[in-house]
N, C-alpha and C positions, 0 to 999 in steps of 0.2 A: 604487889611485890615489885620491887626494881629491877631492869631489863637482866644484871648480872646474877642473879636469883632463879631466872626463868631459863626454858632450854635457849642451848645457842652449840651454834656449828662452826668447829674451828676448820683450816682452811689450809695445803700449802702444796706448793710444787717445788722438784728440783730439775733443775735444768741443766741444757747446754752450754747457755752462757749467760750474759746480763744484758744483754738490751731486748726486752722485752716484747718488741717488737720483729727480732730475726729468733730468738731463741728458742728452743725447741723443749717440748717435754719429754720428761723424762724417768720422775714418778712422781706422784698426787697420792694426798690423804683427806678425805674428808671425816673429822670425828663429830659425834654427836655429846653432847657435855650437858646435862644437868644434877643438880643434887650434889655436886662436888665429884664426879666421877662420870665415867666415859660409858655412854645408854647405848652408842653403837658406833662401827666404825667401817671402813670403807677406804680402801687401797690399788691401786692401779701401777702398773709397771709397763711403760710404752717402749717401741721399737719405733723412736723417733725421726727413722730415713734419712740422719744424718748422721755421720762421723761424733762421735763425743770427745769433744778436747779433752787432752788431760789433766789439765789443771780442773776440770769441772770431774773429770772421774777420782780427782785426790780430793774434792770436798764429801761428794754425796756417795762414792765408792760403787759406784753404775759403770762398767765400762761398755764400749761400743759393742762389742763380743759378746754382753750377757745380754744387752739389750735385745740386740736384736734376735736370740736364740730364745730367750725368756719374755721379751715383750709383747706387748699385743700391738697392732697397727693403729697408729700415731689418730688418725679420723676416727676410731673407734673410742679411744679413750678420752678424746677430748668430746666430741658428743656426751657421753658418758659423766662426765664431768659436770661439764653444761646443764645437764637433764638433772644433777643430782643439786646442783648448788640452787638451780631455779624453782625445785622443788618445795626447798626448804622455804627461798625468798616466799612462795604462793602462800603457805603455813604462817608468814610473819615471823619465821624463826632468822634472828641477825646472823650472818656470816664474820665468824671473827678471821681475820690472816694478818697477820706482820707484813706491813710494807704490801700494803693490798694494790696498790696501784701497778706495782711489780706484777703480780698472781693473776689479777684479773685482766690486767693489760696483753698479758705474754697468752690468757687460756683464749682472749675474742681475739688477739691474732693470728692464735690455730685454728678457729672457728673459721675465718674467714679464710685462711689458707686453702682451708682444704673443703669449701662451699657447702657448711655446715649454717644451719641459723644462727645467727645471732643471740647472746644473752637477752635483749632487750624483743628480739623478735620470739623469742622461749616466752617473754612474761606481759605479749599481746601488743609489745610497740612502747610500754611505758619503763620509766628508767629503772635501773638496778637498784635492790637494795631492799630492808639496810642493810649496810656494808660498818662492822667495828674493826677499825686497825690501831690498834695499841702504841703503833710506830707512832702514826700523827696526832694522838689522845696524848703520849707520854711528851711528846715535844712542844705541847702547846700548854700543858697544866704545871709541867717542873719545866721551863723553858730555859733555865740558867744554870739547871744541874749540868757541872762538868763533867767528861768522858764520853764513851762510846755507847750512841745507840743502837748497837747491833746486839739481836734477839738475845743474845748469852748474857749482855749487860746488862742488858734491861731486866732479865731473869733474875739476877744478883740483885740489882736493886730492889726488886719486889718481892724477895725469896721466894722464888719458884725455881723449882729442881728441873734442869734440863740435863737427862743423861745422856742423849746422843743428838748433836745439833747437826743439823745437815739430813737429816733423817725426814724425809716429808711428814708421818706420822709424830715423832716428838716435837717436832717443830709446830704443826697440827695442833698439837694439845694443848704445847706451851703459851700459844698464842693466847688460848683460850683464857689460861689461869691467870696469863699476866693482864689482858683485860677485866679480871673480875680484881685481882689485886686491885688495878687503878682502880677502879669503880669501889672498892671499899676504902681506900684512903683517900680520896677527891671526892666527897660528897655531890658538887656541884653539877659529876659526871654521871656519879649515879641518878640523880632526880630526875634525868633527863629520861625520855620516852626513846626507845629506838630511831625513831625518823629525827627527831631534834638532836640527836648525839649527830646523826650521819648529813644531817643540814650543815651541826657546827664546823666537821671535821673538814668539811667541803670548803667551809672560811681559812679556819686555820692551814689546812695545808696549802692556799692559795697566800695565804700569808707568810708563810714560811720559803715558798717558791720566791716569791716576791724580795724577798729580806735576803736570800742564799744569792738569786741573780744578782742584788746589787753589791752583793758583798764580792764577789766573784768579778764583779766588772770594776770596782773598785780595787782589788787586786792585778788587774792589766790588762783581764780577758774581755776585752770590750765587746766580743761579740758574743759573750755568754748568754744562752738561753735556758731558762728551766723553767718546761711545761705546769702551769700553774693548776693543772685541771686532778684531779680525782673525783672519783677512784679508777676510772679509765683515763687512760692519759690521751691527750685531743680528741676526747668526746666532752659533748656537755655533761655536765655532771646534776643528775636528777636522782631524786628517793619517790619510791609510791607512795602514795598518800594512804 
């Protein structure tokens, strides 16, 4: 059976803000997805030690005030985290997340924050993964379709029902469904074996970095850079064998 057949583990976090490298959590869902329907699921609410701006409490509706009276401490959750996604990689089960680069980037810079181990040190020294992100799968097989690729678009186009976006949990799911959509109307995505989908994605999103900086620097900003690396952004980018 092809990878989107078998189980897989969708993936998301909301945060404090978008650079993924300062930004703080703020809630995580890990769901478990086979047979077309959700086998278990797993939810986390942190008290992230920092102020929640507002414009991040008007996406994900977390304010600073619930946080930290309803959260749990920020090294506890991300640990947790940690433990449950590397759990799955040990199984061979792929981790699906939208814009994984974002999720997994922002979870090993609270690992390290806060002198927790490493993903890569969780799964004995060797790289992450696999890792399925829909974001860089839909951008490299429909690469001319116009509009927005953000999660709600990409839902539209794949008819998957997102009822509350922002939400780590639906967000979690949807990731899930829209990677098995791509993988039933891109045949080429589906043949692929987990580690060969997460080799290619590792081209293409370096391909796409590559195509966005010069498009950018062609626009005036000459000193544009966009890290070419996934699914951790300036890390090497490795899958287990």
């Amino acid at each position: 059976m092809a990878w989107h057949g078998e189980p897989l583990v969708g993936f998301d976090l909301e945060t404090t803000g978008t650079d993924p490298l300062e930004a703080r959590i703020v809630t995580a869902c890990v769901v478990g997805f086979h047979g077309g329907r959700v086998v278990r699921q797993r939810d986390w609410l942190a008290d992230p030690g920092v102020p929640i701006p507002e414009p991040a409490t008007a996406i994900h509706g977390i304010s600073s005030e619930r946080a930290a009276a309803e959260g749990r401490p920020a090294p506890e959750v991300a640990d947790e985290i940690a433990e449950t996604l590397t759990g799955y990689w040990r199984q061979g089960v792929p981790v699906v997340a939208y814009n994984a680069s974002f999720d997994l980037t922002l979870l090993a810079a609270e690992l390290r924050r806060h002198g927790l181990p490493s993903l890569e040190e969780r799964l004995g020294g060797t790289g992450i993964g696999p890792v399925v992100d829909p974001y860089t799968i839909d951008r490299a097989v429909d690469r001319y379709r116009r509009g927005k690729r953000t999660l709600e678009a990409v839902c539209r186009e794949y008819g998957v029902v997102l009822d509350a976006a922002h939400q780590a949990s639906a967000d979690a799911l949807a990731a899930v469904r829209v990677a098995v959509a791509i993988a039933e109307r891109h045949p080429r995505v589906a043949e692929l074996t987990p580690d060969e989908l997460h080799r290619r994605q590792i081209d293409w999103y370096r391909a796409w970095a590559e195509n966005f900086q010069a498009f950018l620097r062609r626009k005036g900003d000459e000193d544009a850079v966009v890290d070419p690396v996934w699914p951790l952004r300036g890390r090497p980018a490795a899958v287990t064998s």
